[in-house]
N, C-alpha and C positions, 0 to 999 in steps of 0.2 A: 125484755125486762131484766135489770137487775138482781141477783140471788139480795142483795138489803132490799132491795121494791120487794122483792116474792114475800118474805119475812116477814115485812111491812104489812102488804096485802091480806096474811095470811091473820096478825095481829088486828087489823082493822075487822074481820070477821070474828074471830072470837069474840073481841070485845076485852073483857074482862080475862088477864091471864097469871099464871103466878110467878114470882120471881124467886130463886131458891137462894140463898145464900148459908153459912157456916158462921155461926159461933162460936170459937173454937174449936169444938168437937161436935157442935150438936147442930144439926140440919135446920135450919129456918125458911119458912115459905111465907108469903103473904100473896094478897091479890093484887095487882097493878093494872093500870089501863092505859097510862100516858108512852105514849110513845111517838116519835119526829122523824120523818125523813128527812134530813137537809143535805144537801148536796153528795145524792148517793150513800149516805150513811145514817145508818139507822140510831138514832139515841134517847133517851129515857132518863130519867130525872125524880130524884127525891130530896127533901131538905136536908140538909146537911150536918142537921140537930137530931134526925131519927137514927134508931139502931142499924136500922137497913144499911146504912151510908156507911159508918163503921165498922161493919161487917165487911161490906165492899171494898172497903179500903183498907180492911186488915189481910184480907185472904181475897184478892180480886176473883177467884175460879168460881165463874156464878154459872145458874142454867135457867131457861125460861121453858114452861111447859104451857103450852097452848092445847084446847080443843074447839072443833068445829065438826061439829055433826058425829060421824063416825070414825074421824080421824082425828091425828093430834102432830102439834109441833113438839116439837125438844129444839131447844136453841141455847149454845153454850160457848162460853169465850171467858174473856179476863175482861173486866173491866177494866175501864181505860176513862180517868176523869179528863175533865174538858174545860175550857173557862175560853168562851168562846162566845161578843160582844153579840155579832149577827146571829147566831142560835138562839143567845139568850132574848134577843126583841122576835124572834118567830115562836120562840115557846108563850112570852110574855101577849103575844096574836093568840096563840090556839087555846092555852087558858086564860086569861083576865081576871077571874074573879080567884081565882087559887093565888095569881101571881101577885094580886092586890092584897089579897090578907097575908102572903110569904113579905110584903116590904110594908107592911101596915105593923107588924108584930117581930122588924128586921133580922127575919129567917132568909136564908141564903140556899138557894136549888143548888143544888150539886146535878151538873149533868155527865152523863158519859156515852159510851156506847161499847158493845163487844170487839175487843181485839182476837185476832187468829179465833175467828166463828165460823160454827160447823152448826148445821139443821138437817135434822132427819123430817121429815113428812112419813106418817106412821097409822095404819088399820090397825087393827086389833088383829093381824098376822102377818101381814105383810110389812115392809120397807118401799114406801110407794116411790119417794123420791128423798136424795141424799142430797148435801151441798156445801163448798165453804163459804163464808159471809164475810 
């Protein structure tokens, strides 16, 4: 398995995980769930109208914190936007009804994924597994 499949994998069991980014100076989180493997790379998408995106694209150095039971992901990289026709028709497959009201109210997904990514896998003392992505 690929270290973006493990990532992947590991996102598919959370579920629901958070995405950090900066506003200037001050630390931003929110909850995310969407996230794509397509051809070995992992990518994740918001519109291009929210702050989230502007943040991203002002200061790409984001981090994603996942948990799963008694352990947690840290996944961190630069974002790296994307505009990329086959992505965009597998994302507009895996949501439908999101990707209906984004061209119903002609809001525009901004997708991307992590450049030069690094995942810790982490107990609450230990470093269980390390990785680049």
């Amino acid at each position: 398995m690929s270290n973006a499949a493990k990532v992947n994998e590991y996102l598919d069991k959370a579920g629901v995980f958070c995405f950090l980014t900066t506003d200037e100076d001050q630390p931003k989180g929110r909850p995310f769930g969407f996230h794509i493997l397509f051809n070995d790379k992992l990518y994740f998408g918001c519109g291009t109208f929210k702050n989230v995106f502007k943040q991203l694209t002002a200061n790409p150095k984001v981090e994603i914190l996942a948990v799963n039971g008694d352990e947690f992901l840290r996944y961190d990289g630069e974002a790296k936007v994307v505009a990329d026709d086959a992505l965009l028709a597998k994302v507009r497959e895996a949501m439908p009804q999101i990707m209906e009201t984004y061209d119903r109210n002609g809001w525009e997904m901004g997708l991307f994924y992590l450049e030069n990514g690094h995942a810790e896998i982490r107990g609450l003392f230990e470093l269980k597994e390390e990785f680049d992505v």
